[in-house]
C-alpha positions as YAML, in Angstrom:
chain: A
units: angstrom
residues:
- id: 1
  name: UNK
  ca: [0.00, 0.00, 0.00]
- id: 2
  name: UNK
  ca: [1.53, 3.51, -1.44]
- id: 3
  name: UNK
  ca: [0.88, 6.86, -0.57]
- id: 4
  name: UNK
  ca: [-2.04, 6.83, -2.66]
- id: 5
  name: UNK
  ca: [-4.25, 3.99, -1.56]
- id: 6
  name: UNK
  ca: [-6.58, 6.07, 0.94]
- id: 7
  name: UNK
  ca: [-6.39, 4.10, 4.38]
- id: 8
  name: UNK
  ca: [-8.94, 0.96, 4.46]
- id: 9
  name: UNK
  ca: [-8.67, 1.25, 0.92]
- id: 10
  name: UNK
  ca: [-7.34, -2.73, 0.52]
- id: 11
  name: UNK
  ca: [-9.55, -4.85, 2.92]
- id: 12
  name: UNK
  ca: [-8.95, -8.67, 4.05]
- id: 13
  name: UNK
  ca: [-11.74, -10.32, 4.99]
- id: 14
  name: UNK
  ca: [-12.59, -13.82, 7.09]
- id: 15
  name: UNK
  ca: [-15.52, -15.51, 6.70]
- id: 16
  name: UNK
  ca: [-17.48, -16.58, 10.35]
- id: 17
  name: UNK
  ca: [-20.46, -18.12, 8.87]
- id: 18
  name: UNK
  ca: [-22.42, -18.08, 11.89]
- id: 19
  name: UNK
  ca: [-19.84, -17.78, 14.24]
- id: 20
  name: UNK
  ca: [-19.93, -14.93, 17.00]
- id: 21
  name: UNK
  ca: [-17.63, -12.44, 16.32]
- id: 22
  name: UNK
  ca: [-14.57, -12.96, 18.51]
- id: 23
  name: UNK
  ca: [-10.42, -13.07, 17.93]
- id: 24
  name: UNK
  ca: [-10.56, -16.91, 18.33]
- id: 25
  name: UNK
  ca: [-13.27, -17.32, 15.74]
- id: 26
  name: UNK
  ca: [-11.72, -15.04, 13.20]
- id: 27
  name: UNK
  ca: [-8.47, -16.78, 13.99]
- id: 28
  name: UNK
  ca: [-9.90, -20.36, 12.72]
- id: 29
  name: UNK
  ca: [-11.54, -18.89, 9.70]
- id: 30
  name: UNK
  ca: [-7.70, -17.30, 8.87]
- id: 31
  name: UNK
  ca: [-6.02, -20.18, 9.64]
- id: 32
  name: UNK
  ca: [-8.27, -22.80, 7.44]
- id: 33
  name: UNK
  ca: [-8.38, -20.12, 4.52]
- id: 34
  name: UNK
  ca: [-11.60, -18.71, 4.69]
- id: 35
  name: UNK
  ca: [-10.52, -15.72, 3.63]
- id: 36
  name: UNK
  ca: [-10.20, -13.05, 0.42]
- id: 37
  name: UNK
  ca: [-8.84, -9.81, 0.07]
- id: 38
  name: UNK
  ca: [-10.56, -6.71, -2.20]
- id: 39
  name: UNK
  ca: [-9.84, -3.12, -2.66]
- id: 40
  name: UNK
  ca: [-13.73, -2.75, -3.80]
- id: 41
  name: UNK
  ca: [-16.95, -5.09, -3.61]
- id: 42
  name: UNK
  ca: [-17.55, -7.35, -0.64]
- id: 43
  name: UNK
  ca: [-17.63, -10.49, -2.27]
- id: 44
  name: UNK
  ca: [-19.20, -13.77, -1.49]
- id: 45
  name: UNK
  ca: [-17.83, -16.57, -3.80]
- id: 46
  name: UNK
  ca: [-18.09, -20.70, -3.71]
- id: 47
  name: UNK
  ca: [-17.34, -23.44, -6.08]
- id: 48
  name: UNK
  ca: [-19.19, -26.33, -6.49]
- id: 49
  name: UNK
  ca: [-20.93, -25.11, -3.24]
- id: 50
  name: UNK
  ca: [-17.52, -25.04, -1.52]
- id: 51
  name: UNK
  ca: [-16.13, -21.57, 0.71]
- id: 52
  name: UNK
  ca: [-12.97, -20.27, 0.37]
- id: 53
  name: UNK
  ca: [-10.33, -22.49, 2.47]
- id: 54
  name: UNK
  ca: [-12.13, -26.00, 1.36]
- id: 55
  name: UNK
  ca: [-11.03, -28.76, -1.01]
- id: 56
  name: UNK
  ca: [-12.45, -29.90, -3.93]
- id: 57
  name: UNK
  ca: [-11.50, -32.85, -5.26]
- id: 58
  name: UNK
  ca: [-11.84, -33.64, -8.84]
- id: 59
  name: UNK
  ca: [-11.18, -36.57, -11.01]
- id: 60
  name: UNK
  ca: [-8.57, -37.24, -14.22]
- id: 61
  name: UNK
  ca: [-10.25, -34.97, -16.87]
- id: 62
  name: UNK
  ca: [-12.59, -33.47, -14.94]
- id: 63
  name: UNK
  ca: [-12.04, -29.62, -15.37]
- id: 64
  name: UNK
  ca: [-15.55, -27.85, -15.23]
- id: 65
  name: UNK
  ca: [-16.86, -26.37, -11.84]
- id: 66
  name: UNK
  ca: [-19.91, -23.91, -10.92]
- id: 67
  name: UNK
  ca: [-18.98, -20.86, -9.61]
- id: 68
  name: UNK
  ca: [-21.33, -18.48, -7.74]
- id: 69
  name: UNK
  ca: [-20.62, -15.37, -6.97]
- id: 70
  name: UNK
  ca: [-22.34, -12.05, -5.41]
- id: 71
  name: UNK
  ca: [-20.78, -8.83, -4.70]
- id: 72
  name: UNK
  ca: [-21.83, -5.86, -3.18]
- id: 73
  name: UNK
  ca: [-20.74, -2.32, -3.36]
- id: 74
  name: UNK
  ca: [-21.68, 1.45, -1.90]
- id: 75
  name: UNK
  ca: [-19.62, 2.46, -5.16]
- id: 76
  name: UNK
  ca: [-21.32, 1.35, -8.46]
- id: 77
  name: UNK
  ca: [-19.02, -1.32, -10.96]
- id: 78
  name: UNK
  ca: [-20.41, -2.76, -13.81]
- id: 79
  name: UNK
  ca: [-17.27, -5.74, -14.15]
- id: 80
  name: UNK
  ca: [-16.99, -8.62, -12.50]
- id: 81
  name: UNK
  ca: [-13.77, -11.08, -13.29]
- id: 82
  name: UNK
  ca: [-12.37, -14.39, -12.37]
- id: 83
  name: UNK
  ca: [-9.22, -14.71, -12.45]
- id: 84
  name: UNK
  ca: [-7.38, -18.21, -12.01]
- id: 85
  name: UNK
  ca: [-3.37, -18.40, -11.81]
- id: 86
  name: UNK
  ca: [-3.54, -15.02, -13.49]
- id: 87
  name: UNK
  ca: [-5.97, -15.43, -16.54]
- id: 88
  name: UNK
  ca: [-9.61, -13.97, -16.54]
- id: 89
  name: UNK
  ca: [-11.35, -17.10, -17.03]
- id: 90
  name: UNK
  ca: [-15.10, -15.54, -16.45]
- id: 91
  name: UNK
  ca: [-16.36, -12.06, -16.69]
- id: 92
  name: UNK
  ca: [-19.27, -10.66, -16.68]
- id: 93
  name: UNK
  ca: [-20.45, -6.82, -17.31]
- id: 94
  name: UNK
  ca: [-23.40, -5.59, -17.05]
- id: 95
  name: UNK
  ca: [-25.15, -1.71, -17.25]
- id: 96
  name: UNK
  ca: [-26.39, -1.90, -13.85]
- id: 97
  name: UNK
  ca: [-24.32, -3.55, -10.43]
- id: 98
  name: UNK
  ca: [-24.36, -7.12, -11.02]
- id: 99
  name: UNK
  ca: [-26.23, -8.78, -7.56]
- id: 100
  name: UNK
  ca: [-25.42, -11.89, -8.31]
- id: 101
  name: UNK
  ca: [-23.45, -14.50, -10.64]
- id: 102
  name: UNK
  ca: [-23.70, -18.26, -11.30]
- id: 103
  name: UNK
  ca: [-21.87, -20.25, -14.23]
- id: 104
  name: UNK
  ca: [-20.38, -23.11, -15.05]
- id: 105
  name: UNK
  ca: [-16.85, -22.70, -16.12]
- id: 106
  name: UNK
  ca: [-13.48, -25.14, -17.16]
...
């Protein structure tokens, strides 16, 4: 973070699920990866159902999952990306703040 990111400006968030607020709580969600990091939309985001921080296990060949994903914003976007070991593979744009997102993508 530079001189020019305002303060709060890059966010990383845990996910508590239903958890009570509390160091030790946030602590576990860290620790098994329940976690992503934004400098815009608060962002839930699963795969094949699965949080942040699980495992998916796929068979030989298999390559397609289903992604969901909603963000929300105070700030409007019209862009939403995936990106996967640096290449945008989903995007979706849209004239109005997209609410919500489901596909099925290799």
């Amino acid at each position: 973070m530079g001189a020019s990111t305002p303060v709060g400006g890059n966010r990383t968030y845990a996910y508590l699920g239903k958890e009570e607020f509390s160091f030790p709580n946030w602590a576990r969600a860290v620790r098994a990866g329940r976690t992503f990091a934004t400098s815009g939309p608060l962002l839930q985001f699963q795969v094949d159902g699965r949080m942040p921080g699980d495992e998916i296990a796929m068979r030989k060949g298999e390559a397609a999952v289903e992604v969901s994903v909603e963000a929300v914003s105070h700030v409007p976007f019209h862009r939403l990306e995936i990106v996967h070991n640096g290449r945008v593979v989903a995007s979706r744009e849209e004239k109005r703040e997209p609410v919500g997102w489901r596909s099925r993508n290799p």
